[in-house]
C-alpha positions as CSV (number, residue, x, y, z in Angstrom):
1,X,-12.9,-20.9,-23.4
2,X,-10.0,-21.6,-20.8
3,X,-11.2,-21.7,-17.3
4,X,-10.7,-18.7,-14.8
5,X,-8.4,-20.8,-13.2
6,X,-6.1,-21.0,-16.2
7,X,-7.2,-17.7,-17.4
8,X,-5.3,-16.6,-13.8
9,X,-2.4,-19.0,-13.8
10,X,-1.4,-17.3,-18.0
11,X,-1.5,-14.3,-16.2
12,X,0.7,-15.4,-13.2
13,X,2.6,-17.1,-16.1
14,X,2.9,-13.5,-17.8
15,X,4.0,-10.9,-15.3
16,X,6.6,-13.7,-13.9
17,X,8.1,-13.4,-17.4
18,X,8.1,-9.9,-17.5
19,X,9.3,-9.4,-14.0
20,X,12.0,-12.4,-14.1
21,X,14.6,-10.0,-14.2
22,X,13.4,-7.5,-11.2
23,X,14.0,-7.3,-6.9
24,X,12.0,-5.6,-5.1
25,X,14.0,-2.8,-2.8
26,X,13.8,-4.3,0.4
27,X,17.2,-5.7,1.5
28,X,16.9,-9.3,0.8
29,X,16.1,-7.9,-3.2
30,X,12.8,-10.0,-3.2
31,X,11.7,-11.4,-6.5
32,X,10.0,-8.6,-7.8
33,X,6.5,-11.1,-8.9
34,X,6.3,-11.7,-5.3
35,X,4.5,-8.4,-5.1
36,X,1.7,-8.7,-7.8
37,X,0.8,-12.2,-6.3
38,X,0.7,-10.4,-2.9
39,X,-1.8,-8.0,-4.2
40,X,-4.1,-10.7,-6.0
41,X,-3.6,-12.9,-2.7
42,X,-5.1,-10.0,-1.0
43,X,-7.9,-9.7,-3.2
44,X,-8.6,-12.9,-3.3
45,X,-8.4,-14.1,0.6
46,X,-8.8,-11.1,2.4
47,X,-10.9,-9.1,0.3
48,X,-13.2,-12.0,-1.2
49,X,-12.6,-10.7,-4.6
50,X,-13.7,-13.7,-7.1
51,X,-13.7,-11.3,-10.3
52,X,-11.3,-13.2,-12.6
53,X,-10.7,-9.4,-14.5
54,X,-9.5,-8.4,-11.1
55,X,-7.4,-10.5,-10.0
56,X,-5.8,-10.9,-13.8
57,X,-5.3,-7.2,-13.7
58,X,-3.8,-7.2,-9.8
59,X,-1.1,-9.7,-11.5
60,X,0.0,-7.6,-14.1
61,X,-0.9,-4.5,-13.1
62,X,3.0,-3.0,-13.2
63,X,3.6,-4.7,-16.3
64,X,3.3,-1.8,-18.6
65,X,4.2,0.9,-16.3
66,X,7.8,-1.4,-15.0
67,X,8.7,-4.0,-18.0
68,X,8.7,-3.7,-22.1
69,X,4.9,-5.1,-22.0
70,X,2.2,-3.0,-24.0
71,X,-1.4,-2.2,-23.5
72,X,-2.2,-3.6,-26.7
73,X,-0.4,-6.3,-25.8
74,X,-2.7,-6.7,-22.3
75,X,-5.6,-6.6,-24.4
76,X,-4.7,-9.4,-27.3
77,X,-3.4,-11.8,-24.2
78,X,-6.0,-10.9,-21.8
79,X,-8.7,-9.4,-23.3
80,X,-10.3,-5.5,-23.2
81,X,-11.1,-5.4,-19.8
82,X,-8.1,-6.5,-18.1
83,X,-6.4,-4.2,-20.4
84,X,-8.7,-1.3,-19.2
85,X,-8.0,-1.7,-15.7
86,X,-4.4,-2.1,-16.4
87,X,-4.4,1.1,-18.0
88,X,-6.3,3.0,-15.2
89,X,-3.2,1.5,-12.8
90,X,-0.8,2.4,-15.0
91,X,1.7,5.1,-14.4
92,X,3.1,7.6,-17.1
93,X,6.9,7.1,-16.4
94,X,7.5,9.7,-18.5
95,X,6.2,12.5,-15.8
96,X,8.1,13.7,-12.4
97,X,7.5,11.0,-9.4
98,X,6.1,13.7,-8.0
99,X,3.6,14.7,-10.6
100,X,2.5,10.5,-10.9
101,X,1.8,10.2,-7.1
102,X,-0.3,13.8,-7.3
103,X,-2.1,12.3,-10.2
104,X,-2.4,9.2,-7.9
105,X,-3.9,10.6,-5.5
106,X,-6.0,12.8,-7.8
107,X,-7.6,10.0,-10.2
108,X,-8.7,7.8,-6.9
109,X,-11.9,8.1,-6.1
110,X,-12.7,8.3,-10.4
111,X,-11.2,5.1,-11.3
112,X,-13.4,2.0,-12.0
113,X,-14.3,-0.1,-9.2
114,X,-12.0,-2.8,-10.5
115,X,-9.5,-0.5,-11.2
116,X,-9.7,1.1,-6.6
117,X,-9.4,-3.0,-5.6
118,X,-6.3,-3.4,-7.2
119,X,-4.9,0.1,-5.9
120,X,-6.0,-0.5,-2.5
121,X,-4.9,-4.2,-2.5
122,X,-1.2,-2.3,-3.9
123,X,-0.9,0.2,-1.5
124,X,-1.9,-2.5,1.5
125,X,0.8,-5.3,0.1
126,X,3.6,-2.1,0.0
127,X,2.9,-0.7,3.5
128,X,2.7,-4.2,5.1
129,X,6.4,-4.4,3.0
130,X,7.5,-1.0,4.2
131,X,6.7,-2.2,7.6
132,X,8.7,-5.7,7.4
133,X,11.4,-4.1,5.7
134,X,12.6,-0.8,5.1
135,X,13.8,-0.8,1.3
136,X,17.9,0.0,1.0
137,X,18.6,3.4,0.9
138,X,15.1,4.6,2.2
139,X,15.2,7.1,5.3
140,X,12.6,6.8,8.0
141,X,11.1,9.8,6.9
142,X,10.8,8.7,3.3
143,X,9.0,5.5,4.6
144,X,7.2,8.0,6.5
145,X,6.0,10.2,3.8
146,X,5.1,7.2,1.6
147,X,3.0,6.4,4.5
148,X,1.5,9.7,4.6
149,X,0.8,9.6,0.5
150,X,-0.4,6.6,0.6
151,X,-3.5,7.5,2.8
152,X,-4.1,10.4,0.4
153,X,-4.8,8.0,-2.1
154,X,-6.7,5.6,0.3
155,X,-9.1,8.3,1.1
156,X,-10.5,8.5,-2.2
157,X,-10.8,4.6,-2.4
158,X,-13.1,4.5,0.5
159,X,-16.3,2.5,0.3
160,X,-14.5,0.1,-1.9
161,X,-13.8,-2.4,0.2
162,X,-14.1,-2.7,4.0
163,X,-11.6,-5.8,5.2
164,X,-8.8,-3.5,2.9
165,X,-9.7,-0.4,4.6
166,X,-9.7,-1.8,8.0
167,X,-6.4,-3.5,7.4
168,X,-5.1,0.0,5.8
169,X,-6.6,2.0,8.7
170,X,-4.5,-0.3,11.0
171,X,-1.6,0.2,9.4
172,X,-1.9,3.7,9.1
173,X,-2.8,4.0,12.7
174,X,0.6,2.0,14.0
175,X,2.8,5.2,11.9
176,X,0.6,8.1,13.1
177,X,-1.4,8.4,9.8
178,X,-4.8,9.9,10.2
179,X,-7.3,8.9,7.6
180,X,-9.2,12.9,6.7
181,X,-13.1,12.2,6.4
182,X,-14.0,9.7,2.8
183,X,-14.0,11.1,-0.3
184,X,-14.4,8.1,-1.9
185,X,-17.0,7.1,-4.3
């Protein structure tokens, strides 16, 4: 059996692949991969996260919902429970934006535990960006409301991890984002 270390580094390995072709929106066009190894950075260092299914799924957890990847594909590469989580993350492109962020903020406080690290790990590595960088084309009040939707979907991740939420309570804080009382697990 390969070691978590290399278990982590084929999934790095992975989402590069499947991202290689993607920028992020910010006006530099970051390589897109930067972002799923800014969420499994923040897992990992700032959230203490050791869970090898964790940080796996934090790596590729827009590969299905943003590339040609498959969940069955998840699982024979990384194994059922990777591929659960990534499912729970994953996105149905097919419905409105704004029927995917209501569902977002919706399925929250349900999903596994795995499943609310890597969502509030995401949502902390795209304010920080929003804040560094506003993406091309955004307005201030569309950074604005993504700040306001994002703390919809933070409240019902509450209780999952207190370095993330102090970090996202911050950050909220600095736009004039009020956290409503936890409905979190």
């Amino acid at each position: 059996m390969a070691s978590d270390a290399a278990r982590l580094l084929e999934a790095a390995d992975f989402a590069a692949w499947k991202h290689r072709e993607q920028r992020r929106k910010d006006p530099e066009g970051t390589p897109y991969i930067n972002h799923p190894i800014g969420v499994a950075r923040i897992l990992a260092h700032e959230a203490g996260v050791t869970d090898i299914v964790v940080l796996q799924a934090a790596l590729l957890h827009d590969t299905v919902e943003d590339t040609d990847t498959t969940l069955p594909e998840i699982e024979q590469r990384f194994g059922a429970a990777v591929r659960r989580v990534v499912e729970e993350l994953t996105d149905d492109k097919a419905l409105p934006r704004a029927e995917r962020k209501r569902l977002q903020v919706e399925r929250a406080a349900g999903s596994s535990k795995s499943a609310r690290l890597v969502k509030m790990a995401d949502k902390l590595h795209n304010l920080r960006e929003l804040r560094r960088a506003t993406p091309t084309g955004w307005s201030e009040e569309r950074v604005q409301e993504y700040f306001r939707w994002a703390a919809e979907v933070v409240e019902g991740l509450r209780g999952t991890s207190p370095p993330m939420e102090a970090a996202l309570q911050q950050l909220l804080e600095e736009r004039g984002v009020e956290l409503r009382p936890g409905t979190g697990p």
